[in-house]
Backbone bond lengths (Angstrom), bond angles and torsions (degrees), N, CA, C in turn:
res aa  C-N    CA-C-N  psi(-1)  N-CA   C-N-CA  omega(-1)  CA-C   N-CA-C  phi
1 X - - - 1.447 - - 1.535 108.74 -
2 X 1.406 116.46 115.11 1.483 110.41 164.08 1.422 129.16 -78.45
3 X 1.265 107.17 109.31 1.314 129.26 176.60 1.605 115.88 -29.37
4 X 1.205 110.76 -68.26 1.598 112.21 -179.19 1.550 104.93 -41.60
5 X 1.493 121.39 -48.90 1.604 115.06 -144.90 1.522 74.57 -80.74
6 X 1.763 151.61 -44.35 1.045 114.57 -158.90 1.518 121.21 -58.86
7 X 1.637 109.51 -42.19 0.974 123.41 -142.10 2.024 96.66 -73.58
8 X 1.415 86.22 -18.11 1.710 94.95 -170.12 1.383 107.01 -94.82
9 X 1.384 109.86 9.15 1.462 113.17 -174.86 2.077 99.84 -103.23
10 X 1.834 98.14 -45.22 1.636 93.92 164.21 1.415 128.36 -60.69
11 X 1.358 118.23 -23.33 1.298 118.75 -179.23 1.784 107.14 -88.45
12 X 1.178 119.14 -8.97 1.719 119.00 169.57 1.782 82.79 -64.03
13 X 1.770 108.31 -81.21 1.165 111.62 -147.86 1.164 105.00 -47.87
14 X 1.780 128.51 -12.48 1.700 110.54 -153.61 1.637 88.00 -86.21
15 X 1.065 106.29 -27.55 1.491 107.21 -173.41 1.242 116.33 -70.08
16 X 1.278 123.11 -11.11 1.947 136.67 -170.48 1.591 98.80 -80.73
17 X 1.391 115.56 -28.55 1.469 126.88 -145.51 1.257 83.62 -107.26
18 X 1.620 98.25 132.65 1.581 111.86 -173.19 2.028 100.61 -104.27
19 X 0.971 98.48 -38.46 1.597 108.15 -167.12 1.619 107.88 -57.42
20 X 1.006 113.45 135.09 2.030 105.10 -178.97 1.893 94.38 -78.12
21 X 1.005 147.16 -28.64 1.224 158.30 171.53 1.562 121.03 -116.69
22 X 1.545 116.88 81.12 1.538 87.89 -158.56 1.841 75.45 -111.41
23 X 1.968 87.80 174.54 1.518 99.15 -173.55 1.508 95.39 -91.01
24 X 1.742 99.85 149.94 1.374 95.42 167.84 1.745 108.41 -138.53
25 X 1.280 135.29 163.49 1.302 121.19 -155.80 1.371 86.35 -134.73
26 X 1.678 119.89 141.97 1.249 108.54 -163.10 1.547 87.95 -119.76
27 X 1.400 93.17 165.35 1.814 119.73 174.59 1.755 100.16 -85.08
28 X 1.504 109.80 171.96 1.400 137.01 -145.95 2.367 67.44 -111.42
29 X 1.682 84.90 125.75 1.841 109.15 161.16 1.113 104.78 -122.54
30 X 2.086 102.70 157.88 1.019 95.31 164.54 1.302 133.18 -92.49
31 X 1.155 119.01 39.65 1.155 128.56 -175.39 2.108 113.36 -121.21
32 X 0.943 76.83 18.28 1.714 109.27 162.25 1.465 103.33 79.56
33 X 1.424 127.12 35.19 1.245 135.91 149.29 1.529 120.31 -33.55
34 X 1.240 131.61 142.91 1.821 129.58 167.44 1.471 85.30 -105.10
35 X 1.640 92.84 138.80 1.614 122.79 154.49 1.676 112.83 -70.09
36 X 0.893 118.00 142.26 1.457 119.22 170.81 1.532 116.62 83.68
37 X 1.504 122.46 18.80 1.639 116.88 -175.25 1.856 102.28 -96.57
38 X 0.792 116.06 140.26 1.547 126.19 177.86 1.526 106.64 -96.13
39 X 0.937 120.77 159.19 1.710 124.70 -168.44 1.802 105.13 176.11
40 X 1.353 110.81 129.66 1.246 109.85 167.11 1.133 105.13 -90.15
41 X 1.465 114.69 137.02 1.577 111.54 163.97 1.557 124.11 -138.61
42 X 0.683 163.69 -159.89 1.767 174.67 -111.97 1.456 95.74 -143.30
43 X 1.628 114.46 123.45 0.955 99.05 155.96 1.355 159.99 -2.43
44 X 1.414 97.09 -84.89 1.615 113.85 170.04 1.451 120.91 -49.49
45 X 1.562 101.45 -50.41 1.565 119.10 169.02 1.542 102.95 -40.53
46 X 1.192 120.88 -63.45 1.521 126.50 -160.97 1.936 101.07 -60.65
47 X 1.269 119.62 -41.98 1.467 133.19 -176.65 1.693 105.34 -67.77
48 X 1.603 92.99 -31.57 1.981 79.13 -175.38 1.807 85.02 -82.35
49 X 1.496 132.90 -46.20 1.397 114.61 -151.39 2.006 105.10 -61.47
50 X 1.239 97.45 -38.77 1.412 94.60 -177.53 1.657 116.83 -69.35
51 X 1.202 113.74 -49.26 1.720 113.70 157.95 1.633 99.22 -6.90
52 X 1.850 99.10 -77.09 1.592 119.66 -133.49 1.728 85.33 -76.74
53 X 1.604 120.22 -17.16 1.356 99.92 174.49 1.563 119.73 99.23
54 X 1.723 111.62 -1.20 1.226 130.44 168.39 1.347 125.95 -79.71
55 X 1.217 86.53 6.97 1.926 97.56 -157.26 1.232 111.04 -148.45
56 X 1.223 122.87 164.19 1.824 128.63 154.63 1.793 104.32 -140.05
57 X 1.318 96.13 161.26 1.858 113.54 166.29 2.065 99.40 -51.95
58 X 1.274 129.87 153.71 1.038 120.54 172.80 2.227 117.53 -109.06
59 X 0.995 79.04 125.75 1.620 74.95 -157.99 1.910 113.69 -42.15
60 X 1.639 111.21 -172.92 1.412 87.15 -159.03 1.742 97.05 -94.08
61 X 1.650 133.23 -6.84 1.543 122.18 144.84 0.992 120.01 -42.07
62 X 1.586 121.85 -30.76 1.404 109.35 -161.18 1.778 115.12 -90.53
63 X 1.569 91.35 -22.59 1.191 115.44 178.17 1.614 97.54 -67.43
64 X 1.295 130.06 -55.13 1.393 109.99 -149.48 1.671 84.50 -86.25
65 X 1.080 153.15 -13.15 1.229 121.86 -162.50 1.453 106.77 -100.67
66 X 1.206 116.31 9.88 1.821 139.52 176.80 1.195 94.15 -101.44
67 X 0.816 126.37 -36.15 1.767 107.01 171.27 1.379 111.69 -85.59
68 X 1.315 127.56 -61.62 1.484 121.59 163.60 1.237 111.88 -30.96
69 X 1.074 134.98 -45.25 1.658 127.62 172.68 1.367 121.23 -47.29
70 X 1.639 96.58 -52.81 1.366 85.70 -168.35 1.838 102.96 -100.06
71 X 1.230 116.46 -14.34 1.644 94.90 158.70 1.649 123.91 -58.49
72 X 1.086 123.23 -29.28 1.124 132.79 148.83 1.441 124.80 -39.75
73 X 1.019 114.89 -72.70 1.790 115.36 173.12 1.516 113.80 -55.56
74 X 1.616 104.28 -35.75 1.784 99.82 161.93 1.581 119.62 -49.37
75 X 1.466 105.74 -74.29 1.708 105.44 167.64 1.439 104.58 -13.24
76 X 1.410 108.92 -78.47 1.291 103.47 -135.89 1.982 99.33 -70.92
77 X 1.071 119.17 -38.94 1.412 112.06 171.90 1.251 108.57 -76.88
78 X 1.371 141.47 45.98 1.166 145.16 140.52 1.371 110.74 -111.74
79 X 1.761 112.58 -22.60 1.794 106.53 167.99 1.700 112.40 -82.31
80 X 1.168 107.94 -25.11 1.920 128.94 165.57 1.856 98.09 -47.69
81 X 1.303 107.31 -52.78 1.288 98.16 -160.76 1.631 104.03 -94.13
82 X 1.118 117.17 -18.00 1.637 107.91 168.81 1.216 116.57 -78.75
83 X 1.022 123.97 -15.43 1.955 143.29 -162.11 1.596 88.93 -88.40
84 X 1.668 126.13 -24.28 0.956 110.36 -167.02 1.780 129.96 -112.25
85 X 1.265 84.68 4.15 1.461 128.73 -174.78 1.734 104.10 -91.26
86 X 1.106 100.72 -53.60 2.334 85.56 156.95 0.944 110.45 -55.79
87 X 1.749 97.03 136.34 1.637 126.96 171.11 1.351 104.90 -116.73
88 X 1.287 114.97 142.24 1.534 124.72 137.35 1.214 126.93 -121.21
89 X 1.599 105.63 168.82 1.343 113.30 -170.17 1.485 97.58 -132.80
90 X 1.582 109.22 142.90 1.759 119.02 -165.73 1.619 94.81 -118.54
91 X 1.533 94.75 105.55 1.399 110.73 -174.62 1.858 108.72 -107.61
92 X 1.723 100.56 143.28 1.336 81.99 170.05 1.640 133.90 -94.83
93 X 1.211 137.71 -150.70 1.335 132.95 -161.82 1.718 105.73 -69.85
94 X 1.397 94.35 -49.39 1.403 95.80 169.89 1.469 133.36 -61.51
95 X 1.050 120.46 -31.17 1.727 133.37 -173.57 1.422 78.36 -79.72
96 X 1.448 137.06 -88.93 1.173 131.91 -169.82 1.359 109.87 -21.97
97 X 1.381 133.18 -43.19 1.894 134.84 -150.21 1.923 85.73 -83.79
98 X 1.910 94.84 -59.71 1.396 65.66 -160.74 1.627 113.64 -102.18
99 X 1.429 118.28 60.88 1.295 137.60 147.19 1.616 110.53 -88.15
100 X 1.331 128.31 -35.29 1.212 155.38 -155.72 1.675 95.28 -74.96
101 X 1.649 104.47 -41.35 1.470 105.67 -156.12 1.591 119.78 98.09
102 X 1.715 91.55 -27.22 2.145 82.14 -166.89 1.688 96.16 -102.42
103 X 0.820 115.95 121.50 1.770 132.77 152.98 1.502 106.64 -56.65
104 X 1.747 100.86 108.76 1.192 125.26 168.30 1.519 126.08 -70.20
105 X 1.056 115.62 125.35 1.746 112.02 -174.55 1.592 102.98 -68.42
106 X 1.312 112.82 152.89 0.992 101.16 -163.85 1.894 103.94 -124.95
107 X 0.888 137.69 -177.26 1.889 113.44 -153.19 1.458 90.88 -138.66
């Protein structure tokens, strides 16, 4: 394999690729790769996987529903993390009375 033409072959594609992070969805290896995973990655990264043929650009459905996904999973671990941020405090009758102000009779 000549080295130069690969390396000059990732830097065509890196240059094709407009996105500074674009998604790319990779093909099934035999080296126990999954077909069909989406992943944003680095430029360059994305230019060597498609070069080497592990990969493709991810179309623009695929794109928006990868982001909807994961803006979605943001939400919701941002309601996870506010949900977790209430405190209470287990007070008894008295702390409660005289937080209250009123002095409880006492029996």
């Amino acid at each position: 394999m000549d080295l130069r033409h690969y390396y000059r072959k990732i830097r065509e594609m890196e240059s094709n690729i407009t996105d500074e992070y674009p998604l790319v969805v990779s093909f099934e290896t035999g080296d126990g790769g999954k077909s069909g995973i989406c992943t944003e990655v680095p430029r360059r990264l994305a230019a060597q996987k498609i070069v080497e043929g592990s990969a493709r650009l991810a179309t623009a459905e695929e794109k928006e529903g990868y982001h909807s996904a994961h803006a979605e999973a943001r939400r919701v671990l941002e309601q996870l993390a506010a949900a977790n941020k209430v405190q209470f405090a287990v007070l008894t009758n008295a702390e409660l009375d005289r937080l209250k102000g009123s002095p409880r009779s006492s029996k």
